[in-house]
Every structure is written in structure tokens, then in C-alpha cells.
N, CA, C and O atoms as a GROMACS GRO file, in nm:
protein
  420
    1UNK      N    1   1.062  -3.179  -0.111
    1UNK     CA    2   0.998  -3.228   0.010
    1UNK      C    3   0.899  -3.337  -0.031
    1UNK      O    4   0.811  -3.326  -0.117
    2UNK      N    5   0.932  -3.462   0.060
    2UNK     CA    6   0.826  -3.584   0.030
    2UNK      C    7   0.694  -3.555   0.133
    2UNK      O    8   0.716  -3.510   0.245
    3UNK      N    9   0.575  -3.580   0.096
    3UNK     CA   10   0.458  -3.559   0.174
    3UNK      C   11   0.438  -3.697   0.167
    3UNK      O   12   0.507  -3.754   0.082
    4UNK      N   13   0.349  -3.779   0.246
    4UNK     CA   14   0.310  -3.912   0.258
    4UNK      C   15   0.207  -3.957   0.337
    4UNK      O   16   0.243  -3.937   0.453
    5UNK      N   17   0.114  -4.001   0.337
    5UNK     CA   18   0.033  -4.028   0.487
    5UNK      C   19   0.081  -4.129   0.525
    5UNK      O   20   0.033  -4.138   0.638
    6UNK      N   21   0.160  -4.237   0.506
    6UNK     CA   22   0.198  -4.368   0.528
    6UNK      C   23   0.293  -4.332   0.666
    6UNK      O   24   0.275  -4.228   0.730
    7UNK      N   25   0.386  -4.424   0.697
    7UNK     CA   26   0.443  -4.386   0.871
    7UNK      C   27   0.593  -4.434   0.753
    7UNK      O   28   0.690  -4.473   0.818
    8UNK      N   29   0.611  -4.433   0.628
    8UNK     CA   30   0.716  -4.539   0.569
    8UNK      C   31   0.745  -4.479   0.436
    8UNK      O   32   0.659  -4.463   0.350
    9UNK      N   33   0.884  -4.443   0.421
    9UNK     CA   34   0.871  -4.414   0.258
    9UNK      C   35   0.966  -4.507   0.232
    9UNK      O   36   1.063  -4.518   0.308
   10UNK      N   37   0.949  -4.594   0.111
   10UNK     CA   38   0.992  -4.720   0.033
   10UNK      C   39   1.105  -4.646   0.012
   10UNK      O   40   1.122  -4.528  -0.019
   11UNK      N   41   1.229  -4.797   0.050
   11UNK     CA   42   1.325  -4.738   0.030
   11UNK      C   43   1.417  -4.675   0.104
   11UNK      O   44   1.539  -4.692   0.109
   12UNK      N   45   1.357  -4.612   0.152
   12UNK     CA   46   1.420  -4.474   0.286
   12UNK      C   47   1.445  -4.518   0.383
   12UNK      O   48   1.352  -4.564   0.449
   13UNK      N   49   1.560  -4.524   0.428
   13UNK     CA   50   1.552  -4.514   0.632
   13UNK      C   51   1.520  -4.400   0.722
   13UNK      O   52   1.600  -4.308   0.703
   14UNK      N   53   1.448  -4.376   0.797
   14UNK     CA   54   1.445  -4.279   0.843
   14UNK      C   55   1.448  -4.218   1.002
   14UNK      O   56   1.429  -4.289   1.100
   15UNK      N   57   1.472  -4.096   1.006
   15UNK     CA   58   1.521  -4.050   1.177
   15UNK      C   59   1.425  -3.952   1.200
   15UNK      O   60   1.433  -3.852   1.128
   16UNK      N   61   1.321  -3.956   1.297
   16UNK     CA   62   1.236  -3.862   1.335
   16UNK      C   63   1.264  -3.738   1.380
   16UNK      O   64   1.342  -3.718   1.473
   17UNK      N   65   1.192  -3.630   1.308
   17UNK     CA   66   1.245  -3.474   1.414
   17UNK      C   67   1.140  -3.453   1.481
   17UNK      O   68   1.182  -3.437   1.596
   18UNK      N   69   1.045  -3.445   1.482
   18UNK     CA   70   0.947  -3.364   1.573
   18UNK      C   71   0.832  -3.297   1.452
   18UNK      O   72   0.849  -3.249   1.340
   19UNK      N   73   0.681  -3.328   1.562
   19UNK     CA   74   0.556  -3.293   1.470
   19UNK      C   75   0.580  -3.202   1.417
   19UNK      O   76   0.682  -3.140   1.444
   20UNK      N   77   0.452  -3.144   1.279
   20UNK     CA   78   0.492  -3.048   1.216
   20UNK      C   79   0.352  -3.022   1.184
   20UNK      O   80   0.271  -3.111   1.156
   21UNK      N   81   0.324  -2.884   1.188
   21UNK     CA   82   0.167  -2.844   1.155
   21UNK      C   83   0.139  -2.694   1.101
   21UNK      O   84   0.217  -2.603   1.128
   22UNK      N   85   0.045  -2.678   1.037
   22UNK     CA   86  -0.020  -2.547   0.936
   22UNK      C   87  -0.174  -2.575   0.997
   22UNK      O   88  -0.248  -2.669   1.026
   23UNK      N   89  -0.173  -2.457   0.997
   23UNK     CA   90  -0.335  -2.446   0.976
   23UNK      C   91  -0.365  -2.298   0.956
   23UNK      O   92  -0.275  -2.217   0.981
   24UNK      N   93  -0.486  -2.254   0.914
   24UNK     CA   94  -0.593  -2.168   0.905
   24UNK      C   95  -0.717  -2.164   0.900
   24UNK      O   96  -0.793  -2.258   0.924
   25UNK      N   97  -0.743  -2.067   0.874
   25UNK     CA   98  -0.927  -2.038   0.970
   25UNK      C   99  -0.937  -1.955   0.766
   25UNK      O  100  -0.844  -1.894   0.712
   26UNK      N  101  -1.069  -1.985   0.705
   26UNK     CA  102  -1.112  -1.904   0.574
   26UNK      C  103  -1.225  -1.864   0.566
   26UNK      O  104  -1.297  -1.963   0.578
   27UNK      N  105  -1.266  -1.804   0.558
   27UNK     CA  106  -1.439  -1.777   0.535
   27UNK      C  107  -1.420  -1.674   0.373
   27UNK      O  108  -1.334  -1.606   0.318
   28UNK      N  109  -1.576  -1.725   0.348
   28UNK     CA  110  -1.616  -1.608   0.177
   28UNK      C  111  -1.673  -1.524   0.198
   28UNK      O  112  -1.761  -1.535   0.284
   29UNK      N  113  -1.657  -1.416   0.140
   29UNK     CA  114  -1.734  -1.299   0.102
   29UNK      C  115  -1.843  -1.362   0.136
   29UNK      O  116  -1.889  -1.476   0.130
   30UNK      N  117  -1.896  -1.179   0.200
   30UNK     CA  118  -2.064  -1.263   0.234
   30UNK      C  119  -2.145  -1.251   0.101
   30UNK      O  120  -2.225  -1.343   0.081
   31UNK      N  121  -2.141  -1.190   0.042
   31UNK     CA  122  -2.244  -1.232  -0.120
   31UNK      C  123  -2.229  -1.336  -0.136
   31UNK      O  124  -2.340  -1.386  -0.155
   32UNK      N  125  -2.087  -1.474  -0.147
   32UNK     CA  126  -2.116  -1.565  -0.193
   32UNK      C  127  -2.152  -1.635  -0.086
   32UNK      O  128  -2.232  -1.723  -0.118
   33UNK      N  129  -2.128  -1.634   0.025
   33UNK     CA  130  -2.223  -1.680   0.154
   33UNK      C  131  -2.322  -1.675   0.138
   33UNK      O  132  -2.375  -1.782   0.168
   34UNK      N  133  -2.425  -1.566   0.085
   34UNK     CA  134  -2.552  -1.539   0.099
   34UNK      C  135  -2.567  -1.632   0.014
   34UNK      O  136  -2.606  -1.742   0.053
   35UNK      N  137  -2.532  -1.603  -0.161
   35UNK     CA  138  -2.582  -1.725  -0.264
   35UNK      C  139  -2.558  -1.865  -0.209
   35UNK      O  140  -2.649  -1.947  -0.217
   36UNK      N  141  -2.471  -1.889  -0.167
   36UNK     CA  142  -2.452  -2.061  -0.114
   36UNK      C  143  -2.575  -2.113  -0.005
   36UNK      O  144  -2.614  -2.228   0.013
   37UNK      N  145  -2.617  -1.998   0.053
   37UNK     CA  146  -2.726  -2.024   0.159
   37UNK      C  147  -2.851  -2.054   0.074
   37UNK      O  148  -2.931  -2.131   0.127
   38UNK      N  149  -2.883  -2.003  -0.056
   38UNK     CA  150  -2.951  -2.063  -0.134
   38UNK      C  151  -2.956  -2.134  -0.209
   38UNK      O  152  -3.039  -2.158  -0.296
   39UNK      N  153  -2.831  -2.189  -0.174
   39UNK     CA  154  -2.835  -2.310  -0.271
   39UNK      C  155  -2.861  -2.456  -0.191
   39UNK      O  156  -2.914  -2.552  -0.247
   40UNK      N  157  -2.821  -2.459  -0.069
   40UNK     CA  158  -2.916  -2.562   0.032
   40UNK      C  159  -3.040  -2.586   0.058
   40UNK      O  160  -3.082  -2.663   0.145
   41UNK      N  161  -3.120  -2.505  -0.035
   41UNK     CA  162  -3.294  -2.513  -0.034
   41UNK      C  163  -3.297  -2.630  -0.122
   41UNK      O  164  -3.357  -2.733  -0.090
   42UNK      N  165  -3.224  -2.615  -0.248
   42UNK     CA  166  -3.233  -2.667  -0.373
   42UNK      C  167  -3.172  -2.776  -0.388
   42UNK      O  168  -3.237  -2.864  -0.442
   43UNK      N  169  -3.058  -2.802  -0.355
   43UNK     CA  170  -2.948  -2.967  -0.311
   43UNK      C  171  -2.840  -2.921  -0.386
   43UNK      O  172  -2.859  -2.813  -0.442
   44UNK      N  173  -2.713  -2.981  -0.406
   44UNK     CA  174  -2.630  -2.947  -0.464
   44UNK      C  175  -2.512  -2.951  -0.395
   44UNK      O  176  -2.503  -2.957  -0.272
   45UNK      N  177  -2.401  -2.946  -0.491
   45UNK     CA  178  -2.257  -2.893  -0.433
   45UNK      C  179  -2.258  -2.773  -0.368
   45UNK      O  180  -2.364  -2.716  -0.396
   46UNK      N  181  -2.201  -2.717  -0.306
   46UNK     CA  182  -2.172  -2.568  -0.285
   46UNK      C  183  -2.031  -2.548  -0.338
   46UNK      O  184  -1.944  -2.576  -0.255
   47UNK      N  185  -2.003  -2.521  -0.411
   47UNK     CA  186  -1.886  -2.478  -0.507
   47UNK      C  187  -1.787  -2.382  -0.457
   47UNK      O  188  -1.666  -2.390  -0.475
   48UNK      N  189  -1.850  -2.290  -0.392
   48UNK     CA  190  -1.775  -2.183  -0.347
   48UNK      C  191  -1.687  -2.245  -0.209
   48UNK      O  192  -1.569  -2.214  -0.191
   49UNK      N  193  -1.751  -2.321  -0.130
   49UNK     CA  194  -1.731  -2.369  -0.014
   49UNK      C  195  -1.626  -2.466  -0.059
   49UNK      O  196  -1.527  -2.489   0.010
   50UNK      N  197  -1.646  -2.516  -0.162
   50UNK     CA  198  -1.543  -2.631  -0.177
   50UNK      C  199  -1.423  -2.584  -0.196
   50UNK      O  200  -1.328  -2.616  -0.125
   51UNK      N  201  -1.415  -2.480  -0.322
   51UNK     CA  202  -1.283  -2.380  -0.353
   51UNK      C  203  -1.241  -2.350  -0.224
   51UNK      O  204  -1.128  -2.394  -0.204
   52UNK      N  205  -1.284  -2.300  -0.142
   52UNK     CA  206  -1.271  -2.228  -0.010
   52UNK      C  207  -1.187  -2.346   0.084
   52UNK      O  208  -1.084  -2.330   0.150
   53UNK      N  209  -1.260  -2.459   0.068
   53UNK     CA  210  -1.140  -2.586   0.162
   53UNK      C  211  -1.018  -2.625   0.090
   53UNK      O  212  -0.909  -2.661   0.136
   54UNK      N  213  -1.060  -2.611  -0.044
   54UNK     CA  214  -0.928  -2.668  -0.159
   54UNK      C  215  -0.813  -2.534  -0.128
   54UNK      O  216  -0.693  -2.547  -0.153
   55UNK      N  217  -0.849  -2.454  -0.091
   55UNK     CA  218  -0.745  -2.350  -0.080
   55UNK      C  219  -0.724  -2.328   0.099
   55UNK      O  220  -0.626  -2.271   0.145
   56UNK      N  221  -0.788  -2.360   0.147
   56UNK     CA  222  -0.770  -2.383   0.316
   56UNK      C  223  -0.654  -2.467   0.305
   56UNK      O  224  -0.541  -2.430   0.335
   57UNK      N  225  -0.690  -2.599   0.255
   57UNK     CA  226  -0.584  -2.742   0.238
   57UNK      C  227  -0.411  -2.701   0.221
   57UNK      O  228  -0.312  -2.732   0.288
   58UNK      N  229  -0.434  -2.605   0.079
   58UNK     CA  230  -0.350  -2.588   0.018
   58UNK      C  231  -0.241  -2.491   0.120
   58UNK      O  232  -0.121  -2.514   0.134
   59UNK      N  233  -0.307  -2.396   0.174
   59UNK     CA  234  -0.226  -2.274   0.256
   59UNK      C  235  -0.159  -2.374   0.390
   59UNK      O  236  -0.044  -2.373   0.433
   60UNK      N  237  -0.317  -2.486   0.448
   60UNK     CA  238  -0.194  -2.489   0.572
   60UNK      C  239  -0.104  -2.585   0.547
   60UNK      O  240  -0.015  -2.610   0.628
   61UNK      N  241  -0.124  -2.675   0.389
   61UNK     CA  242   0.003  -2.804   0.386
   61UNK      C  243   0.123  -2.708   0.348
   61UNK      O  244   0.235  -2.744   0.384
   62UNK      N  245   0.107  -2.562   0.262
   62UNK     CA  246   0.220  -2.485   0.271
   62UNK      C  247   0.292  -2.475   0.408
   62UNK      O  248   0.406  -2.521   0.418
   63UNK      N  249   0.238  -2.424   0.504
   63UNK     CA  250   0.277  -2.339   0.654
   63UNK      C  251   0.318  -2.478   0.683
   63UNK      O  252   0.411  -2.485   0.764
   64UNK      N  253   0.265  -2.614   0.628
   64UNK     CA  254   0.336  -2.721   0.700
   64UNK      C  255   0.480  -2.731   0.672
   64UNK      O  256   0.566  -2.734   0.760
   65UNK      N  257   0.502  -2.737   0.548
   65UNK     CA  258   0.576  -2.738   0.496
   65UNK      C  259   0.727  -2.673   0.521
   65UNK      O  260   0.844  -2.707   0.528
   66UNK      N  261   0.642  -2.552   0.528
   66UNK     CA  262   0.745  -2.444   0.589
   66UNK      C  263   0.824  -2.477   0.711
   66UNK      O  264   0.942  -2.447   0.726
   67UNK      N  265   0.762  -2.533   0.784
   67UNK     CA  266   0.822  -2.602   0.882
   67UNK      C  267   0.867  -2.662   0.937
   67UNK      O  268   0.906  -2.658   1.054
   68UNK      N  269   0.874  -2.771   0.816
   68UNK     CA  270   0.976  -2.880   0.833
   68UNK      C  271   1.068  -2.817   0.761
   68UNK      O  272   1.180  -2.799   0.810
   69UNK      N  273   1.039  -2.774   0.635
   69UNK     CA  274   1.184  -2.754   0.605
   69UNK      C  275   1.260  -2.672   0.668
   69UNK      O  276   1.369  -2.657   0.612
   70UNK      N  277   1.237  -2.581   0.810
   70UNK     CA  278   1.306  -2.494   0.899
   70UNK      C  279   1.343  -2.583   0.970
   70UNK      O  280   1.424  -2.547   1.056
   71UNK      N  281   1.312  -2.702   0.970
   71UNK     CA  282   1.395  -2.816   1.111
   71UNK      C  283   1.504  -2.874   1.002
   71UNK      O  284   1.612  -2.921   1.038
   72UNK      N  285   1.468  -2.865   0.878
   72UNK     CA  286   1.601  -2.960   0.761
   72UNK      C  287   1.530  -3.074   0.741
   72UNK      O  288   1.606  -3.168   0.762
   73UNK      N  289   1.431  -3.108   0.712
   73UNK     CA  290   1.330  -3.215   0.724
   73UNK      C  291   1.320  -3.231   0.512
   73UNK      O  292   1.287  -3.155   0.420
   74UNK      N  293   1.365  -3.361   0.522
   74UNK     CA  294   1.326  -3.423   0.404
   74UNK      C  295   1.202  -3.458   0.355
   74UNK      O  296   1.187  -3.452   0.233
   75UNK      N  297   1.103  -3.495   0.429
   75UNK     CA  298   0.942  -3.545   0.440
   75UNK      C  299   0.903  -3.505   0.554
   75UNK      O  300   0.954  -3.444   0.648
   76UNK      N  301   0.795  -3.553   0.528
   76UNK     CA  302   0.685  -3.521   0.611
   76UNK      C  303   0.568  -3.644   0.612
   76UNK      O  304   0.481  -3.649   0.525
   77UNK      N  305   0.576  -3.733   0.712
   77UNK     CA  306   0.519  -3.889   0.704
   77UNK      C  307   0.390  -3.837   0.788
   77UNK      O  308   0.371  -3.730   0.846
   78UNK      N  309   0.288  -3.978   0.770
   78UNK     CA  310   0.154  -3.992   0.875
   78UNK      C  311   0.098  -3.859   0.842
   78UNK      O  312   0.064  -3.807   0.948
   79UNK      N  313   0.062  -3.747   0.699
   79UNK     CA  314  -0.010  -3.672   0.734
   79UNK      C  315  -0.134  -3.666   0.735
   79UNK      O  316  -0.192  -3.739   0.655
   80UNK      N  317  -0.210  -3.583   0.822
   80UNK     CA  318  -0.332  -3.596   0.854
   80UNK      C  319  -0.405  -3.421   0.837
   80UNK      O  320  -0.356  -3.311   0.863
   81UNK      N  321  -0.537  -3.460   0.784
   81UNK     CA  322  -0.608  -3.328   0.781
   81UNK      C  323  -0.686  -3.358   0.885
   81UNK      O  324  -0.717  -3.463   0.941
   82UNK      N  325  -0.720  -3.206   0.906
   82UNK     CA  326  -0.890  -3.228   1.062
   82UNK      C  327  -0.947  -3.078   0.930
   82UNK      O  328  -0.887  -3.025   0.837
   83UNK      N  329  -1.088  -3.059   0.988
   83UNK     CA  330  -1.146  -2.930   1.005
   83UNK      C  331  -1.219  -2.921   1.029
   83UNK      O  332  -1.297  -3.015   1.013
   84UNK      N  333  -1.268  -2.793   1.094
   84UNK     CA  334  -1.378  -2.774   1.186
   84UNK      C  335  -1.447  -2.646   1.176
   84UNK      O  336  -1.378  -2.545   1.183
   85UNK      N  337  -1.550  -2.638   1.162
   85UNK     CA  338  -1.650  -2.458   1.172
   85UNK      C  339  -1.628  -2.389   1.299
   85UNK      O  340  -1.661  -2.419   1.414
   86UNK      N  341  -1.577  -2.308   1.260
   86UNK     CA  342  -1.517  -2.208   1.351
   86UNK      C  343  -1.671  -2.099   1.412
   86UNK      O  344  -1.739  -2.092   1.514
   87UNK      N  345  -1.668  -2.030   1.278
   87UNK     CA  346  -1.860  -1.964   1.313
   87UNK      C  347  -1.935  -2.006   1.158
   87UNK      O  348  -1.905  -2.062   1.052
   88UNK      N  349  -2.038  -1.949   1.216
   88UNK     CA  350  -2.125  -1.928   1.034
   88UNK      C  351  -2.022  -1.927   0.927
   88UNK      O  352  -1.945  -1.835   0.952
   89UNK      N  353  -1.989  -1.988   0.819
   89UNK     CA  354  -1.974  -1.969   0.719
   89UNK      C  355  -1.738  -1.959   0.687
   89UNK      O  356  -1.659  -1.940   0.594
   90UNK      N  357  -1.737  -1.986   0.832
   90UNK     CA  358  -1.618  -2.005   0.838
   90UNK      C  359  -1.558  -2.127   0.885
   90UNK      O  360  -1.630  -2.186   0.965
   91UNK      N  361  -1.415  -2.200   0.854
   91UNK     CA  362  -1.365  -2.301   0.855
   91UNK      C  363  -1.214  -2.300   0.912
   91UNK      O  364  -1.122  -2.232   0.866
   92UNK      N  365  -1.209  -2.387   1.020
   92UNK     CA  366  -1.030  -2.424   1.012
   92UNK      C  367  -0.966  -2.534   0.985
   92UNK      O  368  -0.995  -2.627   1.060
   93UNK      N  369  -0.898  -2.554   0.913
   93UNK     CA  370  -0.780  -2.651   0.901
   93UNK      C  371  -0.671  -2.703   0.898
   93UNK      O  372  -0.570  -2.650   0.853
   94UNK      N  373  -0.679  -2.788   0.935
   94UNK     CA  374  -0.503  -2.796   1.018
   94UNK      C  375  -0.458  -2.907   0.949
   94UNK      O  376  -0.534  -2.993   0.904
   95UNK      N  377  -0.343  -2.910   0.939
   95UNK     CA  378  -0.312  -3.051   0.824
   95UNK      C  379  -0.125  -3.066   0.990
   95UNK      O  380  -0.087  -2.983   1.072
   96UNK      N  381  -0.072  -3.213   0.957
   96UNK     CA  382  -0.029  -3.226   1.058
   96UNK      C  383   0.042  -3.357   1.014
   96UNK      O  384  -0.024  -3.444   0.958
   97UNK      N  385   0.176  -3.373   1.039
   97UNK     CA  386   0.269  -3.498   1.038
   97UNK      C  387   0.369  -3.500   1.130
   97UNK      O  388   0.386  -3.440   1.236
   98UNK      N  389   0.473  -3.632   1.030
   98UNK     CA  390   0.580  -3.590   1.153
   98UNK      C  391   0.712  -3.601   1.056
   98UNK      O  392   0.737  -3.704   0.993
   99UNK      N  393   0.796  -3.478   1.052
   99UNK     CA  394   0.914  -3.477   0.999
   99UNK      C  395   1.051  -3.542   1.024
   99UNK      O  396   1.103  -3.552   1.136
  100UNK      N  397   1.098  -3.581   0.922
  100UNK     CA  398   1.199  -3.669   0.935
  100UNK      C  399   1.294  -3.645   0.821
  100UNK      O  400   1.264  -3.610   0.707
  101UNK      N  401   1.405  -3.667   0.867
  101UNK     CA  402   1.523  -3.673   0.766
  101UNK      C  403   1.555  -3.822   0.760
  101UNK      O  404   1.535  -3.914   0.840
  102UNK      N  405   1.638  -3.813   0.585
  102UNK     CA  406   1.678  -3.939   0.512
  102UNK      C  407   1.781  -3.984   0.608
  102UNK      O  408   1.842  -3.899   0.672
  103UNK      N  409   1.817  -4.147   0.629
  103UNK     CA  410   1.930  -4.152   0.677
  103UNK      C  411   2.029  -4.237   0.590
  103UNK      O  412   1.989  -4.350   0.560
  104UNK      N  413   2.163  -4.195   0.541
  104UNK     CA  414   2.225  -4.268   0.417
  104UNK      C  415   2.294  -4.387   0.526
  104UNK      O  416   2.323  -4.376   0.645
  105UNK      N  417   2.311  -4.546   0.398
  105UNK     CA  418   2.329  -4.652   0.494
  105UNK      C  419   2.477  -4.618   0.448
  105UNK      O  420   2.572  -4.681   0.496
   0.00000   0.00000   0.00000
């Protein structure tokens, strides 16, 4: 499976199927919630929070994935992330394109 944010893969002709999207909602343990809350006194990365989106990213470009390849989808063009705080200490993200199969000339 090709991923791309571009609307174009070099080379390729292509035939549109229909959008395609993943998302989830993650939140941390509250201990490391609690430590991360102290770490905004002080400045810094929040580390835990970051792991926490790097693996948000990762789950819903899977579920994206999954889904094109249930339409027969070669790529997946124009993708796009959003995310948004759901409550305290929790996150959703949705990652989102549009699937398409190769077309041979």
C-alpha cells in the first residue's frame, strides 16, 4: 500500500474509490498524567504525550489502511491528520485520504 499526501503518484494513473479514514481517542495512565502535569511548571517536552500521539498516528493510519485495502485500494492519496482533546489528558486522531486503484495503460 502507497500512502502519499500529494493528490498524484509519479508515474501512476489513477481511478478514485471513495474516502478512507481511522481514527482514535488515547489517553495515559494517570501517574504519567500526573508527572507530565509537572512537568509544565518547569518547560519542556512532555515525552509521554508525544509517545502517546506517535502511537495515536500509528493505530489510526493502520484502521486507515485497513480500509482501503477492503475496497482493493492500491494507495491512499491527499492524506491528512487532524487532532483534537477530547477531555483532560486525552486525544483523538483521525488521519484521512482518498483511495484509489492503479490504472494499467
Amino acid at each position: 500500500m502507497i500512502l502519499v499526501n500529494t493528490d498524484y503518484i509519479t508515474g501512476k494513473q489513477l481511478e478514485t474509490i471513495t474516502l478512507v479514514k481511522g481514527s482514535t481517542i488515547q489517553t495515559k495512565h494517570f501517574g504519567k498524567d500526573l508527572m507530565q502535569s509537572f512537568k509544565t511548571l518547569v518547560g519542556g517536552e512532555l515525552k509521554s504525550y508525544t509517545e502517546m500521539m506517535d502511537e495515536a498516528r500509528a493505530l489510526a493510519t493502520k484502521r486507515m489502511v485497513a480500509e482501503a485495502e477492503a475496497l482493493g485500494a492500491d494507495a491512499v492519496i491527499n492524506i491528512r491528520y487532524a487532532s483534537s482533546a477530547v477531555m483532560q489528558g486525552a486525544a483523538e486522531v483521525i488521519v484521512y485520504g482518498t483511495a484509489v486503484k492503479f490504472v494499467e495503460n
